[in-house]
Every structure is written in C-alpha cells, then in structure tokens.
Steps between C-alpha positions, in 0.01 A plus 500: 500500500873572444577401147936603507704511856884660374669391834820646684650711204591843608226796407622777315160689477588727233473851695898522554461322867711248640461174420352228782381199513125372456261259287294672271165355436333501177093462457318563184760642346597803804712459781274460806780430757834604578707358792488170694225333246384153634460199280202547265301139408581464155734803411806467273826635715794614332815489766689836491762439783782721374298687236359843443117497445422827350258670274562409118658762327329705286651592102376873474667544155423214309490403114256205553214626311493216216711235707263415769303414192741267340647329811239510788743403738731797446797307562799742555273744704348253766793347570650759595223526761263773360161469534393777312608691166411830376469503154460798212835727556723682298161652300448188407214281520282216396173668550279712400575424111376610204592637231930486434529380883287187385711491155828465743406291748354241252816509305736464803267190691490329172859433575380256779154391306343678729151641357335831692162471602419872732515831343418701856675446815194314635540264243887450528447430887214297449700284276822471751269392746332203281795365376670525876782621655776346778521863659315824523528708223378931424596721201494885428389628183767598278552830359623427206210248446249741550637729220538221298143397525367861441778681244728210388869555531509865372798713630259774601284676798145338495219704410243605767273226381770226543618620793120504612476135341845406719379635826160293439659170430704535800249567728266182366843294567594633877086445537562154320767436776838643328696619821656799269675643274859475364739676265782420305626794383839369298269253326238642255250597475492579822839677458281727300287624766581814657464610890157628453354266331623204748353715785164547389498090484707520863170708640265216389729249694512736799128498495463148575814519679714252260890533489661643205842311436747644242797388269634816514609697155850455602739285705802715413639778407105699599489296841396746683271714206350131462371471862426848599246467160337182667512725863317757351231270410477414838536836612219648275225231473565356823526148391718226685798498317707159424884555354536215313858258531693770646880540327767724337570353173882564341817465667508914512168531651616288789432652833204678387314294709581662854340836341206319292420360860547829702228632220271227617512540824496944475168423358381240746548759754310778313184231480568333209429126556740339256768214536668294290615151414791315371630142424840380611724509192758698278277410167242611373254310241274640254471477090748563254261754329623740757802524334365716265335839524144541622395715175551225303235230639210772412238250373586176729706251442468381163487901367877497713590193276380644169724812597822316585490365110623809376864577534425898529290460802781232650805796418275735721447274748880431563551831566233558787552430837285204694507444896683164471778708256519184275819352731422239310811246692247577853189399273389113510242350330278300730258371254470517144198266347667397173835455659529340804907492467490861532405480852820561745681643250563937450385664213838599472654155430194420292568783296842399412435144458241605249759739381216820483539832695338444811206749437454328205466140640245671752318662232472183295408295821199698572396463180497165523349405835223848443671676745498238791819367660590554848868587594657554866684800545830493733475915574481569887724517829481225811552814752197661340323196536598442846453867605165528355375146693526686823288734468234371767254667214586269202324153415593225300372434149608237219436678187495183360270287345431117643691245299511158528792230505238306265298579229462848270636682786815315515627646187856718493684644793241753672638743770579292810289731678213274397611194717716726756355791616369509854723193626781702386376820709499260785822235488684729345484872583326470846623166665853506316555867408353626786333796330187469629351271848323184404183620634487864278534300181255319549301783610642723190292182312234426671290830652676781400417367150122369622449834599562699196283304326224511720495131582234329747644318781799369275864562625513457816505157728180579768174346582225588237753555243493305150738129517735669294852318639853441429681228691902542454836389642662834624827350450480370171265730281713629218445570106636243307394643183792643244543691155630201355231209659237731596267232502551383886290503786647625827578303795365506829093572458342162669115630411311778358135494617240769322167521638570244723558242274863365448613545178859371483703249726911610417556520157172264405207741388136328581182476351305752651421818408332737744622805395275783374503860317450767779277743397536893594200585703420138619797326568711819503450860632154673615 
C-alpha cells in the first residue's frame, strides 16, 4: 500500500536532467513509483503544483558529530532540506576515543551537559542511532583523533608501533562503519603529521575503498604546495581523494583559485579520482586558537593554555606568522562561553574596548574559555567563490555544525552557513545569479556527493531508491540567514521527507525521527 503520494511538483532527479513533471510514490520508506501515480486508499498526499520535488541534499562536510546528539532534530541542517550529514572532518572526530581524544571531547560536550557513553566508532553510532536522528547521518575518522588516542598531542612523527596502533584503529572503525578518513592539517595534531605518515592511513581507506577528505595545510600563500601534497596521496596510495571547502584565503591570494582548480582537474585526467567541495560564502569559521602558531598547542588544549601564561612564549608568538595573519578587524567572535556579548563583535574592537593589545586579549581569552571560542573570519573573494561553483566537479558542503534557534545550540552568532547553505546555492547563485542551472545544483548536492561517498540508492529521485525528498518553491527558495541574525531559517522549503517519513511542514519541524547512521560496507560502498 502507498503510504506518501507528492503530487504535480516538478522532478528534478538529481543526475543534472531537466526537470518534468510526475508524482512520486513513496512505500516503506523507497520510492516505488514515479509518474502518473493513482490515488492510494489511505496515503497522505502532499500537493506540489509549482514545486520542485527533488532528492534531499546531502551535507558532505559537516561538523555535526556532537549536535545530532544534543538536538535530535538538527534544526538549521534539515531545514535547509538535507537529509543526510557527514560528520568527523577537519581531523576531527568524536570517535574512536581514548586516551587525550576522550580527555577533549569530554571537556568540550560538558559545555552542553552532554555525558559520552562509546569509546569505538561502533559505540558512537550505536548511540546516534538510540537516541534518534531527523536525517541520515555518517562520519570519517579523524586524523588528528587517531594520533590523539595513540601518542597524545606530541609535535612529532609517530613511532612504528603507533603508527601500527593508528592504522589498526582505523581499520576496526571503517569495519565498524566509519566511511573514512579526514585531515586537518592547519589544526593539530594533525598539522603534525607528515605526507607519509597520512598515506600509509590513506592505503587502509583505499582498501575498503573509503574517501579520504582533507583540510589542507594551507589556504594561502602554499595553495598550490597544500593540494599537490593531498594529490600525491591520491596519486601514491590510490585512495579517493576529497579537497575539503575549496578557497584562496587573503585578499593577495585572490585568483589562486583558477590554478588550484586547473591542478584538480590535471590530475583528474592523469587518473586521480579527486574533487572538491565548497560552501557559498566570503567567511570562513573556525577557532580562535588558530590564531596562534601550531608549535605551541603541543600537549592539547589545556598544555596550549598553560603556555600562553608566560609572557616569553606570548613575545615569540607575536612574531610568527599564522594562516589567518592575526587581521584581527576581519576576525569575529562567533561564540565565546563566558561572554556571550562578545559575539558579533571583532577582536579588534574588543581589544580596544578592553584597552589590551589585541594578541594579548586573544591570549588571555583562550585562557579563559581552555582554548574554545569560535570566531568567523571575513578573508576570501565572491569571484573565487563564484568561479569555483562552476566547476561541474565541485559539491556543496556546510562546514558547519547544526544549531538551533532554541536551546544550547542557539547560543552566539554562528556562521550563517549553518541556516543558509544549500538554499543559498540555489535562490541565490543558480536561480538569481545564474551561475549554475537549477537542475546541476541540485545534482552538485544530491549524487555527485552520494557517489563519493559510496551511498546506496540515496541521491537520486527513481523507483527503488530510499524516500529521501525535498519539496521547494523554485521561485522563492533563498537564505535568509545573516552574520548579524544568523539564527533564521530560509524561506521557501514546504517539506523535507527522510526515509519516507515527513519530517518538517515549512518552517515547523515534526516529531518523527527516521533518520539513521549509514554504515560503510552496509549502507555505504561494497
């Protein structure tokens, strides 16, 4: 028996065809008809004259990993109509832990009373599932994580017995289910890694064929040193190869982008399968602790802290060069814990209110919130943005975290990427800018990202394919989302439906929650 009937909208099926009209028919939570569907006894219709129906989008580079645990709904992400998050970038993860990776994440989800209850990746699935989830949701296993559970922070190379232990612990969490592995290499310890080391762990992924997604060492100045580093990963071990939020950082780096891309796509055509993703603004958002350099957060976090006490170490420190270049006017704090009338406001004009050097009100502020406070980052070009959306090659990724206009997650002014990403991609640079067709952005979010991740029947709108559905007004989806209110849904999304189950009716988030963590090797890859 039909249990959904989405009549009359216009099917945008995800694969970059044109759009045309037909009901979609949902049973037991697939799509089992697509066309002129009759009237099923019993089945819920949703009417979607002048709407797109088209697979939900899916987040590939996503910083959900303790949200979906704090707000099951995931607020900001599903409505933007995403079904499904990927979890675990930038090196970072929330599983396996042990060791200083459990000592961090404790300290950091005790923020949101949050208590941890996995240590493997099993365990951290296994709880996502039980405590339920609106949408879909998969992580890689951070590199930075594994070094932290097997050698600490230490700014070294591993031994062959850790770098035995690493390799081992990956491979029980890809067989666990983790769909990778991912690197961020300007935030350590991952940043202490070197090439070899990171491909010895890429071989293990290629092996089960996982996707190895990198923050690459640098967004700057060493572009293009930066990605040929992560291309001869690819190159060598053979892995699938992930560039992560693809951008040239600082007003001189500008225009880097047509050559970082040209790289890409040299090495696509000598057999390197790599792409890249992006998300649609000029800002960037990450911690403040990357203000300063990476020698001096040797030990974790509270070791960093204990360091920034001493002036000596802070005069050495102001005369070393970090990625963001301390412009401290383009730095914004988006959340600080103990001060929530930071948020908005630049460390520059904090500084001076406070009447400190502005190194000095960092240093100080770290101290105090144990090296946690999240900033935005005003650093990159809108050509370069636009430029590198068209790249038929490039998908769309948050690299945000759900928040929430409610609750723990409402707290500061996140990144309005959070709330804005993919309807922004589609009101605003493909039905209003015109940089890309309707029909290839949703594609460029729906199976171009399904594919690299090895996704089951997820991405596309056909029969047999997982009730994973977006119902939207063409005309009216836009990002409503800004640096100053960041906490705003977008208009225009009339349902999200995940596993064939609706989820949210406009900007009213239901009960229900279907979703479930897709597992590499079950519901993802061979």
């Amino acid at each position: 028996m039909t249990e959904l009937v989405i009549r009359g909208g216009q099917v945008i099926d995800g694969t970059g065809a044109a759009r045309r009209r037909a009901d979609v028919a949902v049973r037991d939570g697939r799509i089992v008809g697509i066309g002129e569907v009759g009237s099923g006894f019993g089945a819920r219709t949703i009417d979607a004259r002048d709407r797109v129906v088209s697979p939900g989008f899916i987040d590939i580079h996503s910083h959900s990993d303790e949200s979906v645990l704090i707000n099951s709904a995931l607020e900001s992400t599903v409505h933007q109509g995403v079904t499904c998050v990927v979890a675990g970038n930038c090196g970072g993860a929330s599983a396996p832990v042990m060791g200083l990776a459990a000592e961090e994440l404790d300290r950091d989800i005790k923020r949101y009373d949050l208590e941890r209850t996995w240590s493997s990746f099993g365990e951290y699935a296994d709880a996502i599932d039980r405590s339920g989830t609106a949408i879909n949701f998969c992580s890689f296993v951070g590199h930075g994580t594994l070094r932290m559970c097997v050698m600490g922070a230490d700014d070294r190379p591993p031994t062959g017995g850790e770098l035995a232990a690493m390799k081992a612990l990956l491979a029980k969490s890809l067989e666990d289910g983790a769909i990778g592995l991912s690197t961020g290499l300007i935030y350590p310890p991952s940043a202490y890694g070197t090439s070899a080391e990171i491909g010895a762990l890429a071989t293990i992924v290629r092996e089960r064929d996982g996707l190895y997604a990198s923050h690459i060492r640098n967004e700057g100045d060493e572009l293009f040193a930066a990605i040929d580093e992560n291309l001869e990963i690819g190159r060598r071990s053979g892995v699938r190869v992930q560039l992560s939020h693809h951008k040239a950082s600082q007003k001189r780096n500008w225009g880097k982008v047509k050559e970082s891309t040209a790289m890409i796509e040299r090495a696509q055509a000598d057999g390197v399968d790599v792409i890249a993703d992006q998300y649609p603004y000029t800002a960037s958002s990450t911690g403040l602790a990357v203000t300063i350099p990476k020698w001096a957060h040797a030990g974790g976090s509270m070791a960093l802290c204990g360091r920034l006490l001493d002036p000596a170490v802070r005069q050495r420190i102001r005369g070393e060069y970090t990625e963001t270049e301390r412009n401290w006017p383009d730095i914004v704090i988006a959340r600080a814990m103990h001060h929530p009338d930071w948020s908005g406001k630049s460390v520059a004009a904090l500084a001076a209110a406070a009447t400190k050097d502005p190194l000095e009100w960092t240093c100080d502020a770290l101290i105090e919130h144990d090296g946690a406070i999240d900033i935005i980052h005003h650093s990159m070009d809108e050509a370069d943005v636009r430029y590198v959306m068209a790249k038929p090659w490039v998908c769309a990724g948050s690299d945000s975290r759900a928040n929430a206009p409610y609750g723990p997650l409402s707290f500061g002014k996140p990144h309005p990427r959070s709330y804005g990403t993919f309807p922004r991609i589609l009101g605003h640079y493909a039905r209003d800018a015109g940089i890309i067709t309707l029909e290839d952005a949703v594609r460029k979010m729906t199976s171009l990202t399904a594919s690299r991740l090895k996704l089951r029947d997820r991405g596309v709108v056909r029969e047999g394919a997982w009730a994973d559905l977006v119902v939207f007004d063409p005309d009216r989806i836009i990002d409503t989302a800004t640096y100053d209110d960041p906490h705003r849904y977008p208009t225009g999304i009339d349902h999200v439906i995940v596993n064939g189950e609706v989820v949210t009716h406009g900007d009213e988030t239901l009960a229900e929650r279907p979703g479930r963590f897709l597992r590499l090797g079950r519901d993802a890859g061979v």
